[in-house]
Every structure is written in structure tokens, then in C-alpha cells.
N, C-alpha and C positions, 0 to 999 in steps of 0.2 A: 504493500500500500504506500502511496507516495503522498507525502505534506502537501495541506493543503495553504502553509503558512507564506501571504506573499503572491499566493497565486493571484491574478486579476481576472476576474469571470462576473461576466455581466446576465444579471435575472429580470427576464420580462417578467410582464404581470406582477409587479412585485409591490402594489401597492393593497394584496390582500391577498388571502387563502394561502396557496400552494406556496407563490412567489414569495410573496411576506416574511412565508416562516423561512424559506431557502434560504433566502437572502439572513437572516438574524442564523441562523444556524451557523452555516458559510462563513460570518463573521467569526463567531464563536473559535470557526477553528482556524482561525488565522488570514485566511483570505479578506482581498481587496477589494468591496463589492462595488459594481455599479448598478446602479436602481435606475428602470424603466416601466413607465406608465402612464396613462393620462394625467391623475388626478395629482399633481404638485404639491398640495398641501402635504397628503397622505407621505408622497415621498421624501418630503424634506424633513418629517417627522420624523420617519423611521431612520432616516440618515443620521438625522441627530441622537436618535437611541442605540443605534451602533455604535455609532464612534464622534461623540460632541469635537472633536478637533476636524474633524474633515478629511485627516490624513488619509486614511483607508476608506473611502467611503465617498463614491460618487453619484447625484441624484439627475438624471435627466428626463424631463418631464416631456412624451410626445406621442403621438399613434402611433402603434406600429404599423398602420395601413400609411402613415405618409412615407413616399419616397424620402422627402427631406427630412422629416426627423429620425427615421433609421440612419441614415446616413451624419446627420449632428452627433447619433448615441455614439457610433464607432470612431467619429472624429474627435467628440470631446473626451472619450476611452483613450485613445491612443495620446490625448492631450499631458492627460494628467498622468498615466500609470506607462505610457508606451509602449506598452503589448497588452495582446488579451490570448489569457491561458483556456478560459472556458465558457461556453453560453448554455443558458439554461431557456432554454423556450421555454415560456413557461405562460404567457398569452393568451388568451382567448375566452371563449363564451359558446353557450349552447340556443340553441332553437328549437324549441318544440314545436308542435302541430304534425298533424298527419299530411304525407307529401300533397296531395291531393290539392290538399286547401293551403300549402304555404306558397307565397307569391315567390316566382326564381328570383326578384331583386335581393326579397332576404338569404335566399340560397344563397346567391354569390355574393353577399354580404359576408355572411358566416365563413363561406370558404376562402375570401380574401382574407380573415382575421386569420383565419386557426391553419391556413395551408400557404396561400401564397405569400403572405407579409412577412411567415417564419420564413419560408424560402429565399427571398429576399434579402434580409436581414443574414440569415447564414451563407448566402454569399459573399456578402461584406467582411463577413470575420474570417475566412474559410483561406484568403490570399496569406490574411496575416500570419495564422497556425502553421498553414502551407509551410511557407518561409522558412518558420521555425523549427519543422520538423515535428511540433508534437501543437498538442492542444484538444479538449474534448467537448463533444455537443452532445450534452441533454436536453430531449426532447421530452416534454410531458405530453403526451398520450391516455389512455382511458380502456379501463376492461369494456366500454362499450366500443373502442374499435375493432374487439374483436365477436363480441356477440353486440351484435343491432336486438334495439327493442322497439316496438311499440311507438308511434308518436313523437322518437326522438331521431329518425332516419337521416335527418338531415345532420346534426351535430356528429352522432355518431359516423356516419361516412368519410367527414372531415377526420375522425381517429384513425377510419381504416385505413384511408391515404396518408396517416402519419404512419401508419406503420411501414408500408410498401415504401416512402418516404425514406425511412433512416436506415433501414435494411441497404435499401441499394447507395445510398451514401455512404453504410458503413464499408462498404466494400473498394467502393469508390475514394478514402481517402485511409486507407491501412495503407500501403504503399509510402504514403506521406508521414506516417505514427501522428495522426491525429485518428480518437479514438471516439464512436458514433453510438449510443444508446438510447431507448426506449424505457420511458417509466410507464406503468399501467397502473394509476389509480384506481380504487373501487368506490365507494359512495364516501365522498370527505364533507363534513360538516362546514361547509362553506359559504358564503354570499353566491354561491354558485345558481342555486335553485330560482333562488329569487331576482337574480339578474337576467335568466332562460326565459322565466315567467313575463318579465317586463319585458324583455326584447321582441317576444311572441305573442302581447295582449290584444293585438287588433288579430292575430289570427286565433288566439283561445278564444277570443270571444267572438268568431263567426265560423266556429265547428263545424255548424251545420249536421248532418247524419253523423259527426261524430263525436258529440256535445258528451252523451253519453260513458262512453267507453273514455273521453277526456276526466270524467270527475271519478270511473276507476283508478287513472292513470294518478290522481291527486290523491286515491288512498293508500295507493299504492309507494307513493314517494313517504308518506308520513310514516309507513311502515320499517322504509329502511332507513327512516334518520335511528332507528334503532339499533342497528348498528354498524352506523356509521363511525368514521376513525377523522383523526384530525390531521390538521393540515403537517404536524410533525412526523405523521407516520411515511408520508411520502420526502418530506426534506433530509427524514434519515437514509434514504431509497440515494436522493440527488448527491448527497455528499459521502456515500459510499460509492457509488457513479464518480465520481470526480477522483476521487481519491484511489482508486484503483488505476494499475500499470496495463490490468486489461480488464476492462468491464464485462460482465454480461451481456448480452445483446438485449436481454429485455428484465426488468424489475416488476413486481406486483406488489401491492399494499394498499390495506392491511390484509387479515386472514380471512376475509371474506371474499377480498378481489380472488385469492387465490381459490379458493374454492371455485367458485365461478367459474374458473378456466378451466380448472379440474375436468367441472361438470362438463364444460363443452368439447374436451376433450374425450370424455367418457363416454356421452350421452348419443343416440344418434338426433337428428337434428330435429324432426318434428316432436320427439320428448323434451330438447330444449327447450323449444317455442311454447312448449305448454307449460313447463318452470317456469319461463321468463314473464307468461304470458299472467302466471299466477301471482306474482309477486310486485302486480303492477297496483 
């Protein structure tokens, strides 16, 4: 396992959930973080609860859907720390509704946030690593990119293209020892739910024939915040990811994701759909 003390790795989405805790984790073991996210205030908080000198600890507030502010994040990276050892995608948001009824503008909405904005963004870092010989990309991904459920096809599709995503990059940049993994959360106690909800309220609220099977799908989520894990179960996932000479290709957590996988690896497929279909 290699130090992660000094290292400079920049965490999207790091103004809540997954990113939040990565990012505080990450400091914990010595690394130099740089913070990216919309919301400014949030990051200059948590900057200041890291590290109040600023030393170790950089806040850049921006979408990752803007060209130009991806490109400010790796410029002002390279400003202050002049390399970057690791990136955590860590980014995005979900959509619900059944495909039927969601408009393709929010499709490719979603899939600019959670597929092509990382992409882009991991281009930008991928020269510098290159260079260097080494550097690593964690990607966060979702046990729903590998079992789709119900009403959330769309978010989940954006996981299953992360998957096929970091596979073939990981192959793509071993030759370089820059090293490419996949984290697979399971249900994390998050502001997650309730930003899918807001993002999809003009199409929750015109279901239409599947209005119904929508307010299953609502008792269904309050069932598994039961149990659910928290955002550190996966940050200990990212900074085991980083710290490793060779990572896993893919991470699960907590013991519920893994279950999960288990199942679908066990299970044949329309037994699945009737677990998953049950648990909605």
C-alpha cells in the first residue's frame, strides 16, 4: 500500500454525500485535496475544516458540465500543488421516472452530468498522470449499474456506461502505471434521494398509467433507508482505491451492495426482476 501523505487528488461532488466524506477522509491521511462543486459556500467550509491555513487544501467552485470550469479546476490544480496524483469522480445525480414518460432533454441532461462531463474532465488530468508515469482515477459508480431497476433506467444506464467506461480505460492507460477503478455503492444515506426527486418533479408528477407503481416505488425506497450505510463506508472503499500499488478493478459497499451482486450473480434473471421488483 502506498502513502497517501502529499499526494494531490482532486474530489468532484465534494460539496456533500460520497465527495464530502472522501474528500475529509483523504485529508485525514495526509493528502492535498482539491474541492469541486457548485455550491461555494459548502466548499469553502469544508476547506476551512480541513485545513484553516489553506496549505493542503484547495476549493474551486464550478459545473462540471462547463467546459470552462473543468478546465479553471485542473488549471488552478496545477497552480497551487503542480501535479495531480488522483481524481475521484465523484459527481453527479439520478433521474427517476419510467422511460416512457421522461423527456430525452433530461436524459441527456443526466448523461452529460454523470458520463460525458467525467469524461471530459478525465481527459484533462489523464496528459498530466501520463507524463508522470503513475496517477489513479476513481470512479464512483452504483450496484445499480449493474442491476437496473424499476423507474430509475435512466440514472442507472449512466452507471452501466461507467462501468464499460473505466474497464476499457483501465486497460487503456496500464501501459502508462496510471491505475483505473470502479467503486459500487449500495443505498448510502445521502441528499441523494431527495435531489433524484427534485430533479424528476415535473415528471413524478405526470406518471400518468404509472402514478401507481410510482408510490410502490416510494415505499419501497423508505424500506431501504433501513439499511442503508453512510457516506464513510464508501470513502473507506476511495482511499483504499488510492492507496493501493494495484487496485481492484471494482469495490462494493456496504454488505448489502455486496449481497446484491451476489444475488445477480446467482440468481437467473427473471428471479432477479422479481427480488428487485419486490423491494421497490
Amino acid at each position: 500500500m502506498a502513502s497517501l501523505v502529499d499526494q494531490v487528488i482532486i474530489v468532484t461532488g465534494a460539496s456533500a454525500g460520497i465527495g464530502e466524506e472522501t474528500a475529509r477522509r483523504l485529508a485525514r491521511a495526509g493528502a492535498q485535496i482539491v474541492l469541486s462543486a457548485r455550491r461555494a459556500d459548502r466548499l469553502q467550509a469544508l476547506a476551512r475544516e480541513i485545513d484553516p491555513s489553506g496549505a493542503k487544501v484547495l476549493a474551486v467552485a464550478g459545473d462540471i458540465t462547463s467546459e470552462a470550469d473543468r478546465a479553471k479546476l485542473v488549471a488552478e490544480t496545477l497552480k497551487k500543488f503542480g501535479r495531480i496524483d488522483g481524481l475521484v469522480n465523484s459527481a453527479g445525480y439520478g433521474t427517476r421516472g419510467p422511460v416512457e414518460m421522461v423527456p430525452v432533454e433530461l436524459i441527456r441532461k443526466n448523461f452529460e452530468t454523470n458520463i460525458f462531463s467525467l469524461i471530459a474532465l478525465t481527459q484533462l488530468v489523464l496528459p498530466v498522470m501520463r507524463e508522470r508515469g503513475s496517477g489513479c482515477i476513481v470512479n464512483i459508480g452504483s450496484v445499480a449499474g449493474k442491476i437496473a431497476r424499476p423507474l430509475s433506467s435512466i440514472y442507472d444506464s449512466t452507471k452501466h456506461a461507467l462501468e464499460a467506461l473505466t474497464d476499457g480505460l483501465r486497460g487503456e492507460l496500464k501501459p502508462f502505471g496510471v491505475r483505473v477503478t470502479l467503486i459500487r455503492p449500495g443505498f448510502i444515506a445521502t441528499e441523494f434521494i431527495e435531489a433524484a426527486d427534485k430533479a424528476s418533479a415535473d415528471v413524478v408528477k405526470n406518471a400518468g398509467p404509472y402514478a401507481e407503481f410510482y408510490k410502490n416505488y416510494q415505499a419501497g425506497t423508505k424500506t431501504m433507508r433501513l439499511i442503508a450505510g453512510v457516506p464513510d463506508d464508501i470513502a473507506r472503499l476511495v482511499e483504499k482505491a488510492l492507496a493501493s500499488n494495484n487496485p481492484a478493478s471494482r469495490y462494493s459497499g456496504p454488505l448489502h451492495a455486496k449481497l446484491f451482486l451476489f444475488l445477480k450473480w446467482l440468481l437467473p434473471d427473471a428471479v432477479l426482476a422479481f427480488v428487485v421488483r419486490l423491494r421497490r
